[in-house]
HTML snippet that shows the backbone in 3Dmol.js (N, CA, C, O; Angstrom):
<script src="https://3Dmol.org/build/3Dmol-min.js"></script>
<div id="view" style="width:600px;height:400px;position:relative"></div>
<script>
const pdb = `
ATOM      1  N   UNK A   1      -8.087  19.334   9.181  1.00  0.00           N
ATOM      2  CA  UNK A   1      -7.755  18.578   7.998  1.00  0.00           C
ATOM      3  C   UNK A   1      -6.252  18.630   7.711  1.00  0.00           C
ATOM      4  O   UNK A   1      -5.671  17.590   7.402  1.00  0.00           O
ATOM      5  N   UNK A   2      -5.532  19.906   7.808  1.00  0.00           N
ATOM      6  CA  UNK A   2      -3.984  19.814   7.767  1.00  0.00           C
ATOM      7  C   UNK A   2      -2.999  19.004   8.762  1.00  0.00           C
ATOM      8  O   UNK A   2      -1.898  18.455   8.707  1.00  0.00           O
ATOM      9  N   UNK A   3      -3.924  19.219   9.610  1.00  0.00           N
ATOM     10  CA  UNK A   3      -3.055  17.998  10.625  1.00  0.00           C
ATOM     11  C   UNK A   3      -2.987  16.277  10.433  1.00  0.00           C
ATOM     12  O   UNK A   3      -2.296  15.482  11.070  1.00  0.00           O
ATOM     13  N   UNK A   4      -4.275  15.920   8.959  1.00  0.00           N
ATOM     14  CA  UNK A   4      -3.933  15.047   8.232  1.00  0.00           C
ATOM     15  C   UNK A   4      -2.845  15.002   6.859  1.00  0.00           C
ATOM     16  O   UNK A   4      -2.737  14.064   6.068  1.00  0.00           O
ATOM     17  N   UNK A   5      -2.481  15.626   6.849  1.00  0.00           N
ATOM     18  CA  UNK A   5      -1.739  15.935   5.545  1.00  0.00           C
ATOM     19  C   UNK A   5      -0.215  15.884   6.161  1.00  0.00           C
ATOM     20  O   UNK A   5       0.670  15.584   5.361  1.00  0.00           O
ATOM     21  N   UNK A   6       0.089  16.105   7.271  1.00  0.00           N
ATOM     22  CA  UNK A   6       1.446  16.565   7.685  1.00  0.00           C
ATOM     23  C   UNK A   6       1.660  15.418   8.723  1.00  0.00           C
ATOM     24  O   UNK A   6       1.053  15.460   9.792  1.00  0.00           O
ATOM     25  N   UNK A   7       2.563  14.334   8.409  1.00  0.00           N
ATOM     26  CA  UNK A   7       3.319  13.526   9.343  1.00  0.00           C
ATOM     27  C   UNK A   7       3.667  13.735  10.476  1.00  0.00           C
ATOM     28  O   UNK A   7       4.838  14.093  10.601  1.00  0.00           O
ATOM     29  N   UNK A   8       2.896  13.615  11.636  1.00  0.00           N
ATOM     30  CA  UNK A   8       3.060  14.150  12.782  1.00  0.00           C
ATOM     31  C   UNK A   8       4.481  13.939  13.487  1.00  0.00           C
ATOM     32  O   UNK A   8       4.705  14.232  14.662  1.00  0.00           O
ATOM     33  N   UNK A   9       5.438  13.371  12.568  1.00  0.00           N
ATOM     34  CA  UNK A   9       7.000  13.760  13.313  1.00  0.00           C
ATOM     35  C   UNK A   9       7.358  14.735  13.146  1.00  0.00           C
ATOM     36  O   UNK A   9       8.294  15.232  13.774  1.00  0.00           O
ATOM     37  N   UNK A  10       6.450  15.525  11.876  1.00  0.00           N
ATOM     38  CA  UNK A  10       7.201  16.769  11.613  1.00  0.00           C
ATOM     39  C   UNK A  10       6.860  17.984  12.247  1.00  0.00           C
ATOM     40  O   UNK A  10       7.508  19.016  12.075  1.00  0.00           O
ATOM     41  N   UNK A  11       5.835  17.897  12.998  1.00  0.00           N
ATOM     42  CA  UNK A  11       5.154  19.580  13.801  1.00  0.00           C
ATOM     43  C   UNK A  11       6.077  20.135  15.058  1.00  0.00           C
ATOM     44  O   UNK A  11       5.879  21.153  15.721  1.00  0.00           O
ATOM     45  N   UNK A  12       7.276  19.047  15.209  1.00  0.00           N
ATOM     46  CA  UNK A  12       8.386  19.793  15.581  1.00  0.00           C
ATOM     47  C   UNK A  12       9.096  21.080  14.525  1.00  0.00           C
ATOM     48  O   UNK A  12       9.342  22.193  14.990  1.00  0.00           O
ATOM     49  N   UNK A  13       9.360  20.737  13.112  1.00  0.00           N
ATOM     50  CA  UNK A  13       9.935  20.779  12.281  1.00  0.00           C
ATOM     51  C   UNK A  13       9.033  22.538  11.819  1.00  0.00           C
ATOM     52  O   UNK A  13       9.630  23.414  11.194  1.00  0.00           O
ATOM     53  N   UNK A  14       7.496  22.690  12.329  1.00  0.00           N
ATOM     54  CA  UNK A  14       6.393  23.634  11.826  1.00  0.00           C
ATOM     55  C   UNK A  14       7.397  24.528  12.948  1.00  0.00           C
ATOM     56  O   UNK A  14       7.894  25.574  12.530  1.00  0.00           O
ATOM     57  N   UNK A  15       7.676  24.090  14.369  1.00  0.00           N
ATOM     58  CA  UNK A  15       8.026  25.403  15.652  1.00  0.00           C
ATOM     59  C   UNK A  15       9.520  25.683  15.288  1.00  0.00           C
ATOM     60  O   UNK A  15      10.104  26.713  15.624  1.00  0.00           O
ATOM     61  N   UNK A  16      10.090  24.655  14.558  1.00  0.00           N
ATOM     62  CA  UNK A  16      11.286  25.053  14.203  1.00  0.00           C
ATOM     63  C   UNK A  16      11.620  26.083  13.428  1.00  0.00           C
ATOM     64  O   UNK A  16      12.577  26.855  13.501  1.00  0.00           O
ATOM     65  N   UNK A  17      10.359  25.986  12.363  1.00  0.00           N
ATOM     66  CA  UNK A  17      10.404  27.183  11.419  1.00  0.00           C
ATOM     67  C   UNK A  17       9.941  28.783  11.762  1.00  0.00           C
ATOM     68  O   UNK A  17      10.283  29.905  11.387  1.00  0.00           O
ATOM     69  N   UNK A  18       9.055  28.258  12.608  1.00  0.00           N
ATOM     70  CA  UNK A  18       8.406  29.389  13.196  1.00  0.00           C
ATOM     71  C   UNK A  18       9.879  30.257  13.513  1.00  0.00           C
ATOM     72  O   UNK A  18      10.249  31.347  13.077  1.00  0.00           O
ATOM     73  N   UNK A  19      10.418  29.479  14.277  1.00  0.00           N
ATOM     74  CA  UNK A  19      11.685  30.162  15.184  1.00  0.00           C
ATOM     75  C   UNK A  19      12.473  31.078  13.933  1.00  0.00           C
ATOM     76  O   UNK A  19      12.728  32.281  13.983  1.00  0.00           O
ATOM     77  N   UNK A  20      12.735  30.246  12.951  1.00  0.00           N
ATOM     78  CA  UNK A  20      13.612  30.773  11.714  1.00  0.00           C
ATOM     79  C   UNK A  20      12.775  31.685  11.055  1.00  0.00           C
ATOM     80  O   UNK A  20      13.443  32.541  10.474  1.00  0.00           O
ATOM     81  N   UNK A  21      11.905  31.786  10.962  1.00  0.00           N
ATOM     82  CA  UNK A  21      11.122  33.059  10.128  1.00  0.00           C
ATOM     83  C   UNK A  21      11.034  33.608  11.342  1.00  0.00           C
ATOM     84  O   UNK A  21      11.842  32.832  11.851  1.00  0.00           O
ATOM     85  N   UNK A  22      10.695  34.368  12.314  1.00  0.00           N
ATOM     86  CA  UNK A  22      11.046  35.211  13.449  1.00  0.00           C
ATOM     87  C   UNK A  22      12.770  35.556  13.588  1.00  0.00           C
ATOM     88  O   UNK A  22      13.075  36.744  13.490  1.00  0.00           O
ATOM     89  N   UNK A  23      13.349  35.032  13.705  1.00  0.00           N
ATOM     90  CA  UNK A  23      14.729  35.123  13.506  1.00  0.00           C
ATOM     91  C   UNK A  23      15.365  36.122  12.003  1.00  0.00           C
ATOM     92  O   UNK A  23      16.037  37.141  11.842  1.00  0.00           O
ATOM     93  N   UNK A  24      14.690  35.122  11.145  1.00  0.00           N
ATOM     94  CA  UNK A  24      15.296  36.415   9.553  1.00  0.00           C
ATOM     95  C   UNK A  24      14.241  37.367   9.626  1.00  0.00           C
ATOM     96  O   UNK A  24      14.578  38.307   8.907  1.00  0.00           O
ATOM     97  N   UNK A  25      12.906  37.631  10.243  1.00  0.00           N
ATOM     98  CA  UNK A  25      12.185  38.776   9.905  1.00  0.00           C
ATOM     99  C   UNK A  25      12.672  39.918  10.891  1.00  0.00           C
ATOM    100  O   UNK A  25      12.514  41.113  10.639  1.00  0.00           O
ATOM    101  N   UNK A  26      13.271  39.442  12.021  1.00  0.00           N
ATOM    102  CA  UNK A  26      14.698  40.927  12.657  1.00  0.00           C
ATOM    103  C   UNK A  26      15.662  41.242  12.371  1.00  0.00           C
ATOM    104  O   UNK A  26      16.153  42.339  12.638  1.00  0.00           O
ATOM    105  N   UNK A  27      16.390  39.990  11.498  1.00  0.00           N
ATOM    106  CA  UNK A  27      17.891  40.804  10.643  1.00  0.00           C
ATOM    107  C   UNK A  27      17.699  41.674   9.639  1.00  0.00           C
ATOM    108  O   UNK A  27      16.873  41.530   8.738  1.00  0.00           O
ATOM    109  N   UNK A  28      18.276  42.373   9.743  1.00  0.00           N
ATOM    110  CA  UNK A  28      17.790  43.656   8.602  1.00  0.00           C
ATOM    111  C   UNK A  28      18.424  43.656   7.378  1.00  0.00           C
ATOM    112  O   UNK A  28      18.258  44.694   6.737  1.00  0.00           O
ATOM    113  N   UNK A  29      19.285  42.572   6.720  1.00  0.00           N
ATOM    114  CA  UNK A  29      19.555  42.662   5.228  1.00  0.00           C
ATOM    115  C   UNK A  29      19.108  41.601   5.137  1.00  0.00           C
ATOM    116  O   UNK A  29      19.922  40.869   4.573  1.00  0.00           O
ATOM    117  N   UNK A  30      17.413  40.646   5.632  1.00  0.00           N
ATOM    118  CA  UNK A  30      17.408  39.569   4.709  1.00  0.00           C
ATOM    119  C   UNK A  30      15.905  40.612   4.509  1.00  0.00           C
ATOM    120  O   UNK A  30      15.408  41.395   5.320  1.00  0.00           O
ATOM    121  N   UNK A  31      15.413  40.214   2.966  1.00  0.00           N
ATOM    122  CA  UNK A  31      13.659  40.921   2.571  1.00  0.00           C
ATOM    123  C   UNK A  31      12.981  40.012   3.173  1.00  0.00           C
ATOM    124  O   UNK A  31      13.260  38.857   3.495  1.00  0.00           O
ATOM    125  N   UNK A  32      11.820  40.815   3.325  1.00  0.00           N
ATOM    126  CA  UNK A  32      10.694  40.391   4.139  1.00  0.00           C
ATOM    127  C   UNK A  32      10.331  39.097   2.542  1.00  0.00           C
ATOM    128  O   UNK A  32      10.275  37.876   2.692  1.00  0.00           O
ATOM    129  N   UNK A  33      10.226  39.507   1.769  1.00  0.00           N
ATOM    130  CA  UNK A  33       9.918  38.275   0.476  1.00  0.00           C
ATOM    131  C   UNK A  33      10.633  37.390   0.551  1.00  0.00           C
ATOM    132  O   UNK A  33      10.074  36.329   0.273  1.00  0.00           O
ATOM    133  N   UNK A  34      11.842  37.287   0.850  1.00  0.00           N
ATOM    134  CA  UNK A  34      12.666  36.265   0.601  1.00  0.00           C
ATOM    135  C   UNK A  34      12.611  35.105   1.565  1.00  0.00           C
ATOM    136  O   UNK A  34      13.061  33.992   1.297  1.00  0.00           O
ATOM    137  N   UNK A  35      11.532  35.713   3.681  1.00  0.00           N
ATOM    138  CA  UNK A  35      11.828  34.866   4.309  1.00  0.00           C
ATOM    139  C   UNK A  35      10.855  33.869   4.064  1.00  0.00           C
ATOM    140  O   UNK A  35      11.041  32.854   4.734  1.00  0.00           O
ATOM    141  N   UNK A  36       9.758  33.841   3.222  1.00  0.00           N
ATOM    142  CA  UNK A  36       8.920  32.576   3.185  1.00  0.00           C
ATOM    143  C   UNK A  36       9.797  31.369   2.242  1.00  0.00           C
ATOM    144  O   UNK A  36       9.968  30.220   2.648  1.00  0.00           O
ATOM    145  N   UNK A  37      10.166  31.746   1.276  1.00  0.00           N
ATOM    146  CA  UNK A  37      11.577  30.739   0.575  1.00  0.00           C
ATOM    147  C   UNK A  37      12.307  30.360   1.730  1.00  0.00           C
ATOM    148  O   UNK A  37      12.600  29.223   2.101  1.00  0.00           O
ATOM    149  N   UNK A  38      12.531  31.315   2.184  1.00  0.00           N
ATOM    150  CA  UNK A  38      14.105  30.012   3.287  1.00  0.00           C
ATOM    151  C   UNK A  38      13.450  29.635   4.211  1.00  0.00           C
ATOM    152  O   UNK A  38      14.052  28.840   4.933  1.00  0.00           O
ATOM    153  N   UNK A  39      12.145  29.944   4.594  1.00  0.00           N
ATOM    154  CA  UNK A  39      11.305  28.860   5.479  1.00  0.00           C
ATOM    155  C   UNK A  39      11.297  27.707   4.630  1.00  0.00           C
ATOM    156  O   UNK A  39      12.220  26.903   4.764  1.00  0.00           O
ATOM    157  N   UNK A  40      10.410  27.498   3.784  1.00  0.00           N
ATOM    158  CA  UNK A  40       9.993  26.529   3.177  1.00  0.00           C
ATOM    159  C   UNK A  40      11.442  25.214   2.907  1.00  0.00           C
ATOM    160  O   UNK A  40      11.486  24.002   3.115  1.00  0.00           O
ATOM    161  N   UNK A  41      12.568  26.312   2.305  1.00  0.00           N
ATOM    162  CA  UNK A  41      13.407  25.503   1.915  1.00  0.00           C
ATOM    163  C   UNK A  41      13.912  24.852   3.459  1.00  0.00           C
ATOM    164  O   UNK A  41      13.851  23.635   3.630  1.00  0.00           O
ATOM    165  N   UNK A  42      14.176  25.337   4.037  1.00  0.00           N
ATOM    166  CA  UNK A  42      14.589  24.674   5.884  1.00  0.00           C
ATOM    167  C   UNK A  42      13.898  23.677   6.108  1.00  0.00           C
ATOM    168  O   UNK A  42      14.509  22.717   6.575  1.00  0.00           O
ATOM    169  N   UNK A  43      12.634  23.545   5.906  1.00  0.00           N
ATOM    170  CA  UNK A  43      11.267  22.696   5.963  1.00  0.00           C
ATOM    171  C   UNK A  43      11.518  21.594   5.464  1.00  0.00           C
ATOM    172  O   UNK A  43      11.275  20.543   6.057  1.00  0.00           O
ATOM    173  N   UNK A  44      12.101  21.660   4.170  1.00  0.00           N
ATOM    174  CA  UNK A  44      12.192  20.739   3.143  1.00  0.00           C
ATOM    175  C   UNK A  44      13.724  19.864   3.535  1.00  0.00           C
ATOM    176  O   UNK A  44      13.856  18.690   3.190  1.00  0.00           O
ATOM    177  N   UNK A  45      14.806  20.602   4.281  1.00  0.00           N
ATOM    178  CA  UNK A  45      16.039  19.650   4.527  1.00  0.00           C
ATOM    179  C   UNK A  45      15.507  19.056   5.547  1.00  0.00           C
ATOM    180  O   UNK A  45      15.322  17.840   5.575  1.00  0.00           O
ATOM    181  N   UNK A  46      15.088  20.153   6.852  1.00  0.00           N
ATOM    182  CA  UNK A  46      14.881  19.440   8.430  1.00  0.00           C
ATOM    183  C   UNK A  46      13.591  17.856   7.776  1.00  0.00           C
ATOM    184  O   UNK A  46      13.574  16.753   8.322  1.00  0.00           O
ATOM    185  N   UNK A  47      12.935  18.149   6.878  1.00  0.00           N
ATOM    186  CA  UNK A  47      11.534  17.025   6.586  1.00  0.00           C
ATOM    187  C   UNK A  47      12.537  15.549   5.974  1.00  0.00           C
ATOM    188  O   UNK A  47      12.524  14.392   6.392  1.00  0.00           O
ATOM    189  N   UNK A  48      13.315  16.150   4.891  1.00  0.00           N
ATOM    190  CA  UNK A  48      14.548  15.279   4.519  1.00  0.00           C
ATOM    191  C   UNK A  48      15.217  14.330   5.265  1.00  0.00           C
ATOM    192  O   UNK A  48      15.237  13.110   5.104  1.00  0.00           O
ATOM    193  N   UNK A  49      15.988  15.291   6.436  1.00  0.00           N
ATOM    194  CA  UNK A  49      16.903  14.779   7.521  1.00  0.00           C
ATOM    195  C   UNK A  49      16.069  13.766   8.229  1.00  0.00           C
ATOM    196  O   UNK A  49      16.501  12.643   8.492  1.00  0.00           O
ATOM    197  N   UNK A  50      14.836  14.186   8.541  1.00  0.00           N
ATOM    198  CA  UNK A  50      14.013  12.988   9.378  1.00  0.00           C
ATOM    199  C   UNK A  50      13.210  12.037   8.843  1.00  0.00           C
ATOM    200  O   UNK A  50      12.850  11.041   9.471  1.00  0.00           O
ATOM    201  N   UNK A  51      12.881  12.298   7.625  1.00  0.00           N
ATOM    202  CA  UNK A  51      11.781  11.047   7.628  1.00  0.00           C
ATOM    203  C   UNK A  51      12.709  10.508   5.826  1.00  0.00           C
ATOM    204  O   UNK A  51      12.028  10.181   4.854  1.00  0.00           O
ATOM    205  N   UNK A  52      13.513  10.525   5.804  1.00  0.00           N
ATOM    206  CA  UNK A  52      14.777  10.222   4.057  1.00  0.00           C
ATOM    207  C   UNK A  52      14.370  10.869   3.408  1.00  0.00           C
ATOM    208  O   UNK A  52      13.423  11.576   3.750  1.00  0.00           O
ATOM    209  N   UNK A  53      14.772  10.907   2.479  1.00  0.00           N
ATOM    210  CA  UNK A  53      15.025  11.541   0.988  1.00  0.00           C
ATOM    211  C   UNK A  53      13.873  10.693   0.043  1.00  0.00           C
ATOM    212  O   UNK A  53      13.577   9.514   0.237  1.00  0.00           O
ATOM    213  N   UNK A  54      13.408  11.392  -0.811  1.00  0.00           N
ATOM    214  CA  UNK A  54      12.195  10.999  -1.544  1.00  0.00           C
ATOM    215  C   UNK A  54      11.034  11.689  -1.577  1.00  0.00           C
ATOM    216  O   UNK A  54      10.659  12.440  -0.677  1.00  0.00           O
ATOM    217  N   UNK A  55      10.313  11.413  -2.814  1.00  0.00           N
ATOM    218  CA  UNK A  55       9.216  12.494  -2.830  1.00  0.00           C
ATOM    219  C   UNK A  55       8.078  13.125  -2.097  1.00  0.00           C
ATOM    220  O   UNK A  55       7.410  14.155  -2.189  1.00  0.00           O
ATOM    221  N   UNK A  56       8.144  11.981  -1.266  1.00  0.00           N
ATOM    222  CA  UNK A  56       7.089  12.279  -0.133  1.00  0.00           C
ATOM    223  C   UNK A  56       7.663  13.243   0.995  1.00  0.00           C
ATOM    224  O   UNK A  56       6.841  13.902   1.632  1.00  0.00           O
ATOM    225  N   UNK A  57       9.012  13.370   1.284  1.00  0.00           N
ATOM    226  CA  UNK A  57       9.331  13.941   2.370  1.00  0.00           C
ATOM    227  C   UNK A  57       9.962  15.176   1.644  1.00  0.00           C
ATOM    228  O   UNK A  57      10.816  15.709   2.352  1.00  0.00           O
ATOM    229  N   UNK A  58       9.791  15.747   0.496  1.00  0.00           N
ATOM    230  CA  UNK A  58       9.910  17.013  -0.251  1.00  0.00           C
ATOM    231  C   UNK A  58       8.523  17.418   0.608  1.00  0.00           C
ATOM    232  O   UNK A  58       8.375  17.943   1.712  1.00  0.00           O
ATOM    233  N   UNK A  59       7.460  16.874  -0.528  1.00  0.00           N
ATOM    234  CA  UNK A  59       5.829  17.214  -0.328  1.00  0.00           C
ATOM    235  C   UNK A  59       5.522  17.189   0.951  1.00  0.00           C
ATOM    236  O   UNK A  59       4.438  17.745   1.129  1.00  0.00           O
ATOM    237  N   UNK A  60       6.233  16.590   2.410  1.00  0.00           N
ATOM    238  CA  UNK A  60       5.897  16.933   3.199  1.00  0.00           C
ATOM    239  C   UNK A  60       6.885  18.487   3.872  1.00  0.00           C
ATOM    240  O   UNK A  60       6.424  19.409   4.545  1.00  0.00           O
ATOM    241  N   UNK A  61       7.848  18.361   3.544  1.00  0.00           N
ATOM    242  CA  UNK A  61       8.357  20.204   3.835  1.00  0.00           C
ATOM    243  C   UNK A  61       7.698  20.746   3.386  1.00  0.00           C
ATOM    244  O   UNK A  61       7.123  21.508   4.164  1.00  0.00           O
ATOM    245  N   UNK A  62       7.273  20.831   2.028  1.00  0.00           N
ATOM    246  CA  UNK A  62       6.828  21.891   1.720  1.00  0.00           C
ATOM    247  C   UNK A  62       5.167  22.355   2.206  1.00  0.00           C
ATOM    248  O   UNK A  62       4.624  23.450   2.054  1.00  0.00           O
ATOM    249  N   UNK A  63       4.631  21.132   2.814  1.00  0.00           N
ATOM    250  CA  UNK A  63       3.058  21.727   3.547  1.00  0.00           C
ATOM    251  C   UNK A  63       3.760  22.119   5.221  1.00  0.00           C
ATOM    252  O   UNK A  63       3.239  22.950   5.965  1.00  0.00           O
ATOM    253  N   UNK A  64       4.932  21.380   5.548  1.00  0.00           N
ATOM    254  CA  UNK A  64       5.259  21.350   6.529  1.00  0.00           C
ATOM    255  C   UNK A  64       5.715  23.094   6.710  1.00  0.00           C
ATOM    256  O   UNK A  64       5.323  23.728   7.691  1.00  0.00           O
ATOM    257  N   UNK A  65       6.563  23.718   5.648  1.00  0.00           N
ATOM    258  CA  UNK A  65       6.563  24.880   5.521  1.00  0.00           C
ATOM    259  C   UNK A  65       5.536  26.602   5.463  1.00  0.00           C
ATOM    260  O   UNK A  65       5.592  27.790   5.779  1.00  0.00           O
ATOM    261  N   UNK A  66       4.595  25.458   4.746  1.00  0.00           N
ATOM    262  CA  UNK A  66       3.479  26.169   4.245  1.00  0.00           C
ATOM    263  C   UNK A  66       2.729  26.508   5.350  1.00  0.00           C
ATOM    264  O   UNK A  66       2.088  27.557   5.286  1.00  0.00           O
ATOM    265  N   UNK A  67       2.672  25.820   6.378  1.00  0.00           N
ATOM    266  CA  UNK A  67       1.752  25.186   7.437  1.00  0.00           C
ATOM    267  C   UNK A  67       2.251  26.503   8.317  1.00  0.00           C
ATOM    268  O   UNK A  67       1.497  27.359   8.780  1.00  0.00           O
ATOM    269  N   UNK A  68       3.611  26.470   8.433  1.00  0.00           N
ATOM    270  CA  UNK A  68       4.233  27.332   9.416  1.00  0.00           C
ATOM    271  C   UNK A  68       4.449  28.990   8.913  1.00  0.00           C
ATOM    272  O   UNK A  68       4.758  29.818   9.769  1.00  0.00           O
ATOM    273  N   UNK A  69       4.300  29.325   7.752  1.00  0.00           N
ATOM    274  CA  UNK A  69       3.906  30.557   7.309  1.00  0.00           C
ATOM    275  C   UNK A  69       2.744  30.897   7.826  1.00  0.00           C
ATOM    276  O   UNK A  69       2.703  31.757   8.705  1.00  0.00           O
ATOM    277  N   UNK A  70       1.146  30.025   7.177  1.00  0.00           N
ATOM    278  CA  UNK A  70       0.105  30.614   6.991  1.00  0.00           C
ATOM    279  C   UNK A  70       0.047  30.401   8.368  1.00  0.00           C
ATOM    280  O   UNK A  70      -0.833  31.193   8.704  1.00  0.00           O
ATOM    281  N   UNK A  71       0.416  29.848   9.352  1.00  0.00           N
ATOM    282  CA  UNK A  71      -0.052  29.884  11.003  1.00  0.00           C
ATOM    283  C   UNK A  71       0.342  31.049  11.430  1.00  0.00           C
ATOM    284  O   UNK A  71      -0.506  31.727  12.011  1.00  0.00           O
ATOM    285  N   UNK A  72       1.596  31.554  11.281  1.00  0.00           N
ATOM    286  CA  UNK A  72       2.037  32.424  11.844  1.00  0.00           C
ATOM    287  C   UNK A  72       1.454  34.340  11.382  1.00  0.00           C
ATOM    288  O   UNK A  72       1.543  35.337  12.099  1.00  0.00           O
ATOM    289  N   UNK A  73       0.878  34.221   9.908  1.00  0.00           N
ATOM    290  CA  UNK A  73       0.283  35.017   9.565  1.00  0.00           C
ATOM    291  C   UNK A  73      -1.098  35.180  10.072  1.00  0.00           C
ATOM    292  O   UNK A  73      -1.575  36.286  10.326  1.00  0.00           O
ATOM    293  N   UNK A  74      -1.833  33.886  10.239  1.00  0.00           N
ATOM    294  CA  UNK A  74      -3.345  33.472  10.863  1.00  0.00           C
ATOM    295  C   UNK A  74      -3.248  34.443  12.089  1.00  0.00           C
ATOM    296  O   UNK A  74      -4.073  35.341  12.256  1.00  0.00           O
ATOM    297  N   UNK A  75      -2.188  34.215  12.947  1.00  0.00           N
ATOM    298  CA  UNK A  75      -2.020  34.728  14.427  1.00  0.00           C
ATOM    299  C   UNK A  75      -1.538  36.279  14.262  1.00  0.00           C
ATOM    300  O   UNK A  75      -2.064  37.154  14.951  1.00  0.00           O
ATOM    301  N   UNK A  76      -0.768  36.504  13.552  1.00  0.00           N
ATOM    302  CA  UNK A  76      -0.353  37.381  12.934  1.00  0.00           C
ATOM    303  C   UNK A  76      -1.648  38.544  12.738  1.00  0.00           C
ATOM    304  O   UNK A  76      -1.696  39.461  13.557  1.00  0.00           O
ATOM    305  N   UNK A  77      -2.544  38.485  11.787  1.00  0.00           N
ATOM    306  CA  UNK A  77      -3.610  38.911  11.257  1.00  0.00           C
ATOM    307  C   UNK A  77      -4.922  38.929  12.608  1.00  0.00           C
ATOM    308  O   UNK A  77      -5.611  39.881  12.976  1.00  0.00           O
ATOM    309  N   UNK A  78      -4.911  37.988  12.938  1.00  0.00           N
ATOM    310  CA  UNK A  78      -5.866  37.659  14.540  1.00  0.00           C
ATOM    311  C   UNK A  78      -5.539  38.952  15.695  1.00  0.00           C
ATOM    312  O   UNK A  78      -6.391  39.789  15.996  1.00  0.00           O
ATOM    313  N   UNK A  79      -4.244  38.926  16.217  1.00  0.00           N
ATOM    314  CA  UNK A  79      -3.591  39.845  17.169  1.00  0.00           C
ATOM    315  C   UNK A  79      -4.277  41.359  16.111  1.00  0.00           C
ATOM    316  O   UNK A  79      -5.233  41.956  16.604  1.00  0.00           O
ATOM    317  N   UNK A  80      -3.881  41.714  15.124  1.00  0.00           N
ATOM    318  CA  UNK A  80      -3.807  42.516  14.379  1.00  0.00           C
ATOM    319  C   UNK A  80      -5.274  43.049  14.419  1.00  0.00           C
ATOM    320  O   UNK A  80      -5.509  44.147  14.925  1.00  0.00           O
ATOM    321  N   UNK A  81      -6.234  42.294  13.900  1.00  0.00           N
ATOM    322  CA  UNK A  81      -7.843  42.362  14.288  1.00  0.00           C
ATOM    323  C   UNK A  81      -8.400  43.007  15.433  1.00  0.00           C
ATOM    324  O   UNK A  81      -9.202  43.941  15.446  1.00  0.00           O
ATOM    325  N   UNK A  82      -7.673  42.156  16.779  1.00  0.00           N
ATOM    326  CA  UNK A  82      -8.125  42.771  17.666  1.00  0.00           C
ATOM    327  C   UNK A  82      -7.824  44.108  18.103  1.00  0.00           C
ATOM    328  O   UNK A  82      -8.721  44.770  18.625  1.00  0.00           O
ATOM    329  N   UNK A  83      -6.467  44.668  17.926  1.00  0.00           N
ATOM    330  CA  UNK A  83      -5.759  45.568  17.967  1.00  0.00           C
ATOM    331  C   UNK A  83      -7.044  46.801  17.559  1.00  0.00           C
ATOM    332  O   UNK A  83      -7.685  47.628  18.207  1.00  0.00           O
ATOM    333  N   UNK A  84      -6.964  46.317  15.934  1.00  0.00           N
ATOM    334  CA  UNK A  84      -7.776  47.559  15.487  1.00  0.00           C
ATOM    335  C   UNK A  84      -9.424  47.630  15.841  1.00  0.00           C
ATOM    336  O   UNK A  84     -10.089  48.620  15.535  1.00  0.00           O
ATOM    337  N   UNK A  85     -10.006  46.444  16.530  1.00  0.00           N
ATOM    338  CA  UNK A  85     -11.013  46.804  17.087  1.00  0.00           C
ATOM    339  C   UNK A  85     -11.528  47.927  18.239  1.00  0.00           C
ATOM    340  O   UNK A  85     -12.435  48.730  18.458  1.00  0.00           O
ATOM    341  N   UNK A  86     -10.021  47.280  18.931  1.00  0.00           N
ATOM    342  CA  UNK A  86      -9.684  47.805  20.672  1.00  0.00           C
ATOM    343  C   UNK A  86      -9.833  49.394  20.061  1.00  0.00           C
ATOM    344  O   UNK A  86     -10.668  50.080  20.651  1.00  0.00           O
ATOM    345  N   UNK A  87      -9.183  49.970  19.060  1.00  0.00           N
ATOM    346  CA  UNK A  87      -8.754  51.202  18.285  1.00  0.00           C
ATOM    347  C   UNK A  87     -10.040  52.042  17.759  1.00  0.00           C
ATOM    348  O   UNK A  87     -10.066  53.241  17.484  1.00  0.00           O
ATOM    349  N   UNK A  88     -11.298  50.925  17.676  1.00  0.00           N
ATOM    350  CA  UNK A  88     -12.661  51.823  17.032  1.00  0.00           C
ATOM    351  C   UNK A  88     -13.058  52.173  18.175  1.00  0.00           C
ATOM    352  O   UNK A  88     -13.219  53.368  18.422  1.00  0.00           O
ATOM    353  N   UNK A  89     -13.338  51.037  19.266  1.00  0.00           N
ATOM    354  CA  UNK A  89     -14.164  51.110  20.260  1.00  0.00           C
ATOM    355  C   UNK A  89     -13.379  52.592  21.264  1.00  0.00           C
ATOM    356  O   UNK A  89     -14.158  53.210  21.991  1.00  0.00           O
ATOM    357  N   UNK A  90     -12.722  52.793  21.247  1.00  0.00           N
ATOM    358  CA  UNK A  90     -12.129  54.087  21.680  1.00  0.00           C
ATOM    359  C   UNK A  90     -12.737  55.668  21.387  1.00  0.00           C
ATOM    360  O   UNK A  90     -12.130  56.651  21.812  1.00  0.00           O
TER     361      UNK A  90
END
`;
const viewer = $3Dmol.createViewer("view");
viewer.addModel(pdb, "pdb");
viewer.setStyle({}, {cartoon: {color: "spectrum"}});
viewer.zoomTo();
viewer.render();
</script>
């Protein structure tokens, strides 16, 4: 269903972010809180830059953003699962 919601020019714009939240979650003076804001906000210029300016291409950074958090936590949390399974069965 999210892959209806999000303008498929922009799921470049989802790996782009990915890259940038991996990137500020290894520098060590940005907070781990602060990197979902400068995802989102990145989301919202790169969504800008490509599809103009206007309300629709806000509302699409910001799922476009959203999209690329909760994926990366999904996988995030998944890896994490198995980990601690591998960890009982021991």
């Amino acid at each position: 269903m999210i892959f209806e919601l999000i303008d498929p020019r922009l799921f470049m714009v989802v790996m782009a972010c990915w890259v940038i939240g991996y990137i500020l979650k290894r520098t060590p003076k940005v907070p781990d809180w602060s990197i979902v804001y400068i995802v989102v906000v990145c989301a919202v210029v790169f969504s800008v830059g490509m599809i103009g300016s206007g309300m629709e291409s806000v509302i699409q950074g910001i799922l476009t953003g959203a999209f690329a958090v909760f994926g990366h936590q999904a996988v995030k949390q998944a890896m994490k699962s198995g980990d601690d399974k591998g960890k009982k069965e021991k």
